[in-house]
C-alpha positions, 0 to 999 in steps of 0.5 A: 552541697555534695560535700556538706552531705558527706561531712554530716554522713561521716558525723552519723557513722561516727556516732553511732559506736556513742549511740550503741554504747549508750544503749549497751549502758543503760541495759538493765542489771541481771537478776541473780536466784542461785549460787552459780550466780547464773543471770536472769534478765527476766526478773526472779522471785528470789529475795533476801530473806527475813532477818532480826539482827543488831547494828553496831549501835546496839539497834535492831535491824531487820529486812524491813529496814533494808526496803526500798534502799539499795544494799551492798552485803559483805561477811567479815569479821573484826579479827580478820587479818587476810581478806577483811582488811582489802574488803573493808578498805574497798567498801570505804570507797563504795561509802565515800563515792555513793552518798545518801540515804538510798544505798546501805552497806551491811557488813554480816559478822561471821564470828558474832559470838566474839563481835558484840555491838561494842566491838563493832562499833570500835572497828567502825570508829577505827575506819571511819565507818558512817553508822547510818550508812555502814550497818555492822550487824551481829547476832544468831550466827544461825541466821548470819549464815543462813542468809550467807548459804540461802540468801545472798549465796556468798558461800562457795558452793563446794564448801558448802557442807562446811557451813553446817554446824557448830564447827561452820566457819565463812570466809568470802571475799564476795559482795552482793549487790541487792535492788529495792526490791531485795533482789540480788543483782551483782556480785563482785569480787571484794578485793579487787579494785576494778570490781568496786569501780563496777559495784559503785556505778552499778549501784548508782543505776539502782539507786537511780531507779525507781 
């Protein structure tokens, strides 16, 4: 008897580390309000703001589009030769391992006056980018980089002044995390292959909740 007990002992203390684990994973995402992306776990008031931009199809797209889906935020553009290319290539994993309606990739081009729907949709065709899961979105550069500096905070602050007027240039290799309720809830480094593995379960645990 005595030696049952200590058999199920040992078996209770060995899966208590699983147990603890299981919690640890099943923690809430931080909420994210400012640019040193200092998490929140109470919730934020911050969102994505109001946009009225154009897909690489030619359609509208708006906020409202973005309610109640999951969405990845990047900023490239079509003539990038330094970051985009390991950014876009990330990202194409993101849309191959997340499949359905509930998450959304949006690519913002920082250089819409040279990356009309046209020339987004070529890039799209040449990567195998889904349209109705990939948004490549042109536009008011005003608004692209309002929504960089204000929004999604994808700018680094240092360079912040940078991003004003006509001679404002991004280059980031950030991708934003937004929940359902457009609230950011991650942010990762684009280039790095371990970062997109934790975008790509993170994003799930969004998705999945309702």
């Amino acid at each position: 008897m005595r030696a049952v007990v200590a058999r199920c002992l040992v078996l209770l203390l060995a899966l208590l580390p699983v147990a603890a684990c299981r919690r640890a994973s099943a923690s809430p995402l931080p909420y994210y309000e400012s640019g040193d992306f200092t998490p929140k776990w109470t919730g934020s008031a911050h969102r994505v703001g109001a946009f009225s931009l154009t897909t690489q199809t030619g359609a509208p797209i708006t906020g409202h589009d973005l309610a109640g889906r999951v969405h990845v935020a990047s900023f490239i553009y079509t003539r990038c030769s330094a970051i985009c290319p390991a950014l876009v290539s990330n990202l194409k994993r993101v849309q191959a391992a997340i499949d359905g309606p509930n998450v959304v990739i949006v690519s913002y081009s920082v250089t819409p006056d040279l990356d009309s729907p046209a020339v987004l949709a070529a890039f799209g065709r040449e990567r195998d980018i889904d349209p109705t899961r990939w948004k490549l979105v042109t536009g008011d550069r005003d608004q692209i980089y309002a929504l960089a500096r204000d929004t999604y905070f994808a700018s680094d602050e240092r360079l912040r002044a940078t991003l004003i007027g006509d001679s404002a240039f991004l280059h980031t290799e950030k991708l934003v995390l937004v929940d359902r309720q457009g609230k950011l809830r991650g942010v990762y480094d684009g280039t790095q292959p371990f970062e997109i593995d934790h975008l790509i379960e993170d994003a799930r645990t969004l998705a999945g909740e309702m």
